[in-house]
C-alpha positions as CSV (number, residue, x, y, z in Angstrom):
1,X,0.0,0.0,0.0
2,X,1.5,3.2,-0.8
3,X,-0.5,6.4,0.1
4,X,0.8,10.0,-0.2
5,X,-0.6,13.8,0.4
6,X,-2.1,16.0,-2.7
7,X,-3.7,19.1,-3.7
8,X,-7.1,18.3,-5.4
9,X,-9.3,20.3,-8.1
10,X,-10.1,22.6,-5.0
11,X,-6.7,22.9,-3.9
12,X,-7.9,21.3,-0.7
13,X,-4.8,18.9,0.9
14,X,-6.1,15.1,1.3
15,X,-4.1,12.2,1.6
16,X,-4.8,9.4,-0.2
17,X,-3.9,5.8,-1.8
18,X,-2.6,5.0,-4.6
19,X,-5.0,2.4,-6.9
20,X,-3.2,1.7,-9.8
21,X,-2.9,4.7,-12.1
22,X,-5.0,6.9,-9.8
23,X,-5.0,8.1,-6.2
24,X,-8.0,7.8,-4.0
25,X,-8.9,10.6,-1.6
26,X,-9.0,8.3,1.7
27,X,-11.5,10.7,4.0
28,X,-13.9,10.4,0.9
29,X,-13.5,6.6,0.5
30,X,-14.6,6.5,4.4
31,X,-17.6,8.2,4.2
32,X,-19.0,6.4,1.6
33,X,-18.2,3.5,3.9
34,X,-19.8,4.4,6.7
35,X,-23.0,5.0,5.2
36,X,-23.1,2.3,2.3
37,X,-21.6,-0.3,4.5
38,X,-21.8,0.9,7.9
39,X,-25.4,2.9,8.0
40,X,-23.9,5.7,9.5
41,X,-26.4,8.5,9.2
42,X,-25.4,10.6,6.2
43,X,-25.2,14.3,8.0
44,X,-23.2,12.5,10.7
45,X,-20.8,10.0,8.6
46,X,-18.6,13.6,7.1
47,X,-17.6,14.3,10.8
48,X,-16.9,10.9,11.3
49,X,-14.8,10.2,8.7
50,X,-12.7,13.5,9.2
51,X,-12.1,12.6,12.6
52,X,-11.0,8.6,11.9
53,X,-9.3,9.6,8.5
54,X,-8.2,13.3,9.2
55,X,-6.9,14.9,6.0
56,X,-3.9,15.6,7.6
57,X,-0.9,12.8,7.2
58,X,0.3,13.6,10.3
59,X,-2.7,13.5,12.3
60,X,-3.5,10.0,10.6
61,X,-0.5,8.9,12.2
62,X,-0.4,10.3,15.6
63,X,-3.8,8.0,15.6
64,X,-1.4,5.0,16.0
65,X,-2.9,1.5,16.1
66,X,-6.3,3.1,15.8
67,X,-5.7,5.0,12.6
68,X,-3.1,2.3,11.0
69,X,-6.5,0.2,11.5
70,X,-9.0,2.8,10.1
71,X,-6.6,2.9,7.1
72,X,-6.6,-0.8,6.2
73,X,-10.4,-1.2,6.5
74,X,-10.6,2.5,4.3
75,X,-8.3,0.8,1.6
76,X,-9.8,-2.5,1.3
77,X,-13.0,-0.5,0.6
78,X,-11.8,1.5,-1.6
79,X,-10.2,-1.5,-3.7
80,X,-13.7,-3.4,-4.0
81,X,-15.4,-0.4,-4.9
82,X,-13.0,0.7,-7.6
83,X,-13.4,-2.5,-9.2
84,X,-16.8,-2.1,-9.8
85,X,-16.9,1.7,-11.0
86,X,-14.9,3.8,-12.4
87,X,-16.6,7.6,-11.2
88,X,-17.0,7.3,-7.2
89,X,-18.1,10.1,-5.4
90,X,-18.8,10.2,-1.3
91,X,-22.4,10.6,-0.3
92,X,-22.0,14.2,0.1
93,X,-20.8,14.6,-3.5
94,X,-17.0,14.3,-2.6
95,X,-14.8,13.1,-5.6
96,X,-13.0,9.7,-4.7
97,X,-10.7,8.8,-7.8
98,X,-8.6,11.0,-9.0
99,X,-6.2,10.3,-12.2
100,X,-2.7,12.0,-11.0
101,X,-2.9,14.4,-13.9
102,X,-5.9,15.5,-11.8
103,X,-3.4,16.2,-8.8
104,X,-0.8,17.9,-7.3
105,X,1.6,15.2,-4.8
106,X,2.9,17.1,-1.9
107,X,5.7,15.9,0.6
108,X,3.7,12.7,2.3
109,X,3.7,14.6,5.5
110,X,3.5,18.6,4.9
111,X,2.4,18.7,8.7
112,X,5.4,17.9,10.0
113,X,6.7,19.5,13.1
114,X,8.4,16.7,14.8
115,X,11.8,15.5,15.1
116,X,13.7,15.2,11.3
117,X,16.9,13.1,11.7
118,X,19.6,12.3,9.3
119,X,22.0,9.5,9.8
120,X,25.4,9.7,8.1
121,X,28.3,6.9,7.5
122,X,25.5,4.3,7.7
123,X,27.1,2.8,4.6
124,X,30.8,1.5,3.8
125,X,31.4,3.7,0.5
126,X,31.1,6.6,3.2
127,X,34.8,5.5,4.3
128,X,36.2,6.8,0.8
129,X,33.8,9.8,0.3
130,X,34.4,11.3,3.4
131,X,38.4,9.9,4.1
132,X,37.7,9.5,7.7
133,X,37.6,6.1,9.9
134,X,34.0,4.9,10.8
135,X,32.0,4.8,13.5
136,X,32.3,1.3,15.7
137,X,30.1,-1.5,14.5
138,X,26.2,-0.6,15.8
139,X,26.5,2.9,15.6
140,X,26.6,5.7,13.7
141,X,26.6,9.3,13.4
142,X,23.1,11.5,13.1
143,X,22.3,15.4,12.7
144,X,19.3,16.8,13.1
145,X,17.1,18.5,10.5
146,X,14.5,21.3,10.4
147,X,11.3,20.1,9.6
148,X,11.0,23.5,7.8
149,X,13.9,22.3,5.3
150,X,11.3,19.6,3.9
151,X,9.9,19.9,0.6
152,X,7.6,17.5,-1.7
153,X,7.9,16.1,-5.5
154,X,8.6,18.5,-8.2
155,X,9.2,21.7,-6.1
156,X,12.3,23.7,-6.9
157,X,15.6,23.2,-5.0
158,X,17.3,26.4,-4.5
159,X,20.5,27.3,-4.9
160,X,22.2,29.4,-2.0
161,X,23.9,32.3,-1.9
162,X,26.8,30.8,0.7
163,X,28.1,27.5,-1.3
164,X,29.9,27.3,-4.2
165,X,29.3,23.4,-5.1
166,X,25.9,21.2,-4.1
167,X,25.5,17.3,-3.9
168,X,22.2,15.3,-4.1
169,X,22.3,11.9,-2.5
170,X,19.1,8.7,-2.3
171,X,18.1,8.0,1.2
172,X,15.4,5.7,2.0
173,X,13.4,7.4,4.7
174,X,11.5,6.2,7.8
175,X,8.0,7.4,9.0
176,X,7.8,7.0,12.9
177,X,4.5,5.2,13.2
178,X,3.7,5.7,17.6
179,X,5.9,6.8,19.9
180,X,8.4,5.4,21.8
181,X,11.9,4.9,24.4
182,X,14.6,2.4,24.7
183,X,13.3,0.4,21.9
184,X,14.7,-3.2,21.3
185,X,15.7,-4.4,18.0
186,X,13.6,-7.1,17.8
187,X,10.5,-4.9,18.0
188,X,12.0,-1.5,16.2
189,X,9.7,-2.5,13.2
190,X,6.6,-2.5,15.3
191,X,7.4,1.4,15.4
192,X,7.3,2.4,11.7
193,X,4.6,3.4,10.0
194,X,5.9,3.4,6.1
195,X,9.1,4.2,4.5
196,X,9.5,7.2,1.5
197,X,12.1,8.3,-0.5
198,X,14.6,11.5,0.8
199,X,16.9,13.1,-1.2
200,X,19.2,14.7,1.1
201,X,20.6,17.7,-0.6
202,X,24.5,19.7,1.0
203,X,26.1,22.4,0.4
204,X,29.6,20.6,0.2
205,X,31.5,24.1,-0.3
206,X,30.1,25.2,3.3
207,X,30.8,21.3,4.7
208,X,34.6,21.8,4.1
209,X,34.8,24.4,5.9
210,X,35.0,27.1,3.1
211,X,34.4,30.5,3.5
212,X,34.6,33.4,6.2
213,X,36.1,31.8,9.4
214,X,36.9,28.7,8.1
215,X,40.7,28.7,10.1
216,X,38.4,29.6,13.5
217,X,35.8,26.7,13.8
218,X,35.9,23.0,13.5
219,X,34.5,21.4,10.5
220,X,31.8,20.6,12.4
221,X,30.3,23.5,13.2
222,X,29.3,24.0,9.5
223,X,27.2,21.1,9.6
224,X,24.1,22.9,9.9
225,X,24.7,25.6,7.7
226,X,26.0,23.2,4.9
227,X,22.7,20.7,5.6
228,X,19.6,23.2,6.7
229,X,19.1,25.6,4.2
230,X,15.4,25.9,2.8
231,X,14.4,23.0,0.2
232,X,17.5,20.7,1.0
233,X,15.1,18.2,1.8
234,X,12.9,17.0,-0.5
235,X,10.7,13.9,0.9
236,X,8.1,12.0,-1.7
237,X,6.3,11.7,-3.2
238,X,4.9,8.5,-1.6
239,X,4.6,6.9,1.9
240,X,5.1,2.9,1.5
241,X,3.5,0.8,4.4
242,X,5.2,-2.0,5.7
243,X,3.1,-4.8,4.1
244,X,4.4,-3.0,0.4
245,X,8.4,-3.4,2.0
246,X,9.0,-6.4,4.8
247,X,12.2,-6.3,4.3
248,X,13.7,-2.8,4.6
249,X,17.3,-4.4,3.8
250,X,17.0,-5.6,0.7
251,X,15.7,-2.6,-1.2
252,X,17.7,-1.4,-4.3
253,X,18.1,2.7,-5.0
254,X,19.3,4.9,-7.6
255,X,20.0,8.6,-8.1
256,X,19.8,10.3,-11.7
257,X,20.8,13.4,-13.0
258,X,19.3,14.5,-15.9
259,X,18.4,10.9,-16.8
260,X,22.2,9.9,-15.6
261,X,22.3,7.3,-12.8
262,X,25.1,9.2,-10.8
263,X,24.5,6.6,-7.4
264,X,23.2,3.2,-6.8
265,X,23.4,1.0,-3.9
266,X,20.8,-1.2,-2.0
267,X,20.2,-0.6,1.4
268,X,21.6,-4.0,2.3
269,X,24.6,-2.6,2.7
270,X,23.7,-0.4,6.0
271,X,26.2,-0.4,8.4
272,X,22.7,-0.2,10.6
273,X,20.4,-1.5,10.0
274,X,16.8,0.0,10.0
275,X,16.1,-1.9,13.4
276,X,19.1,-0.7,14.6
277,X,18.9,3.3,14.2
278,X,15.4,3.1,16.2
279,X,17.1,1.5,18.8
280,X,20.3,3.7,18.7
281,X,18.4,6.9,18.4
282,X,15.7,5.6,20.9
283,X,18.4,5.5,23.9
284,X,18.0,8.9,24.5
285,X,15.6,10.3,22.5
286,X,11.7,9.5,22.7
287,X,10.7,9.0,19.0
288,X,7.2,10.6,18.3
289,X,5.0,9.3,16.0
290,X,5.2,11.0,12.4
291,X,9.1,11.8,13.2
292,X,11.3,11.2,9.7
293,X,14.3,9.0,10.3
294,X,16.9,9.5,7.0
295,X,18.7,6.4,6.9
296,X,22.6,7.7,5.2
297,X,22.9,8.1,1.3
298,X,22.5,5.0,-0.4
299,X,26.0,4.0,-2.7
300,X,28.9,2.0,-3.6
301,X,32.2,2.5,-4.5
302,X,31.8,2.3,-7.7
303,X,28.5,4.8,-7.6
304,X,29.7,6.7,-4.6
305,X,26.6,7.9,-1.9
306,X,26.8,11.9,-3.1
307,X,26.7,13.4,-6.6
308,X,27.9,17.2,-7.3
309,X,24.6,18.9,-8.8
310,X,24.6,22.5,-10.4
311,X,21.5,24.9,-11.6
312,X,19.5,23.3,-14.0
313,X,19.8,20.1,-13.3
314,X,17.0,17.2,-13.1
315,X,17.0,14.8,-9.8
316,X,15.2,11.5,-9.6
317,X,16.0,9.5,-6.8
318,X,14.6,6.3,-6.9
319,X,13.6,3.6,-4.3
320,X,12.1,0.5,-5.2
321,X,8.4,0.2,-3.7
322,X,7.9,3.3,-2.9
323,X,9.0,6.1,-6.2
324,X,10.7,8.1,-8.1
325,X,11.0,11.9,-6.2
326,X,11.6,14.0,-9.0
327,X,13.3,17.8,-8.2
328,X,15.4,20.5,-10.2
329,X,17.9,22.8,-9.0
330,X,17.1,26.5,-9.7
331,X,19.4,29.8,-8.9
């Protein structure tokens, strides 16, 4: 099941699933349940089925078990229903189906005001990009992101007026499904609600420590500057539940620029593994549901994790499952 956020003819925001070469507006799909299936009186079934399927992403998910289960009875729905007719509108007169054309996909959670974290030198190939020695086996290194930095399929990156040279790296991306502390391993999975594609965008220049005061600070202390700049996230365009990816280590991504595959790796290769970073993060940190977990830039050494990008240039990063998140690089 893959579901994602969108603008509709209204330019109202929904979130919806995708059924084959359309998206179905999911709050829609569960009114028309609860009063063709459920006989839920029509005046009341609109409140009702904004309240269990809110339009907002992240409100769906803050519901936890409750809306995880809301959604799986919405979507099987919606899949018998769609087979049957191709036009389907809500009692209230609510459009259901809508062709993508129709659309416009947003970042899967445009809500967002939780925690965003980033890991880095979560894969081998790291070693030779960055020249440095890893981190010990089980652990990694993280930054954190601003959730204001997030931006959605086919909006603009921006080039900034501080760095000189850009990369463009393939994350796979984690969507916190309920919140949580000192989480185990063997039930880090139960935490997640889907998985999405991140393209995690630096401003390398700023990174190595170029520019005014560069001989006064450690590197370090341009890793905000060089990672948090407005747009240097892009997130999409779809949220992949677990039943569409079981296995989050065996998932094979790609980066292209201007049609170019520039990076490709399968996240296999994590030094951590997906169970891992929610436990490693979880020691100390209390995950919230709807928080974004970046999992490290996805490579080899033959395709190394980052790719320089310049104005004008086309990004598609690519997970299998989940999408192709498709960006350009504007001055």
């Amino acid at each position: 099941m893959k579901i994602a956020s969108f603008k509709n003819h209204s330019e109202e925001v929904c979130i919806g699933v995708k059924v084959g070469d359309n998206i179905a507006d999911l709050t829609a799909g569960l009114e028309k349940y609860l009063v063709e299936e459920a006989g839920t009186d029509p005046e009341c079934a609109i409140d009702v089925a904004s309240e269990r399927m809110p339009t907002s992403m992240l409100d769906l998910i803050q519901r936890e078990e409750e809306g995880q289960a809301d959604l799986q009875l919405t979507v099987a729905y919606i899949n018998k229903i769609a087979e049957k007719a191709k036009s389907l509108f809500s009692p209230s007169g609510e459009k259901i189906m809508y062709g993508f054309e129709e659309v416009t996909l947003l970042t899967p959670v445009p809500q967002m005001h939780g925690s965003v974290f980033n890991m880095e030198y979560n894969y081998p190939a790291y070693e030779k990009v960055y020249d440095t020695i890893p981190p010990d086996d089980g652990a990694t290194a993280m930054f954190m992101m601003s959730p204001e930095t997030i931006t959605g399929p086919g909006a603009d990156i921006k080039w900034p007026t501080t760095a000189t040279e850009l990369t463009s790296a393939v994350e796979l991306g984690i969507i916190i499904g309920k919140t949580g502390k000192r989480i185990p391993q063997a039930k880090a999975l139960d935490y997640v609600f889907g998985y999405t594609v991140v393209n995690d965008i630096t401003g390398i220049s700023i990174l190595r420590g170029i520019g005014p005061g560069r001989d006064c600070l450690p590197k370090a202390f341009y890793f905000t500057r060089a990672m948090t700049m407005d747009t240097f996230q892009p997130v999409g365009p779809f949220i992949a539940l677990k039943d569409e990816i079981p296995d989050p280590q065996d998932v094979g991504a790609e980066l292209k620029v201007n049609g170019k595959v520039v990076s490709k790796g399968n996240t296999k290769d994590m030094r951590c593994s997906v169970a891992r970073l929610i436990e490693f993060l979880s020691q100390d940190i209390t995950l919230e549901a709807g928080d974004l977990i970046s999992t490290g830039a996805i490579g080899t050494l033959e395709l190394l994790p980052e790719a320089p990008v310049k104005v004008g240039d086309v990004i598609e990063a690519e997970i299998e499952r989940i999408g192709v998140l498709r960006n350009s690089v504007v001055a």
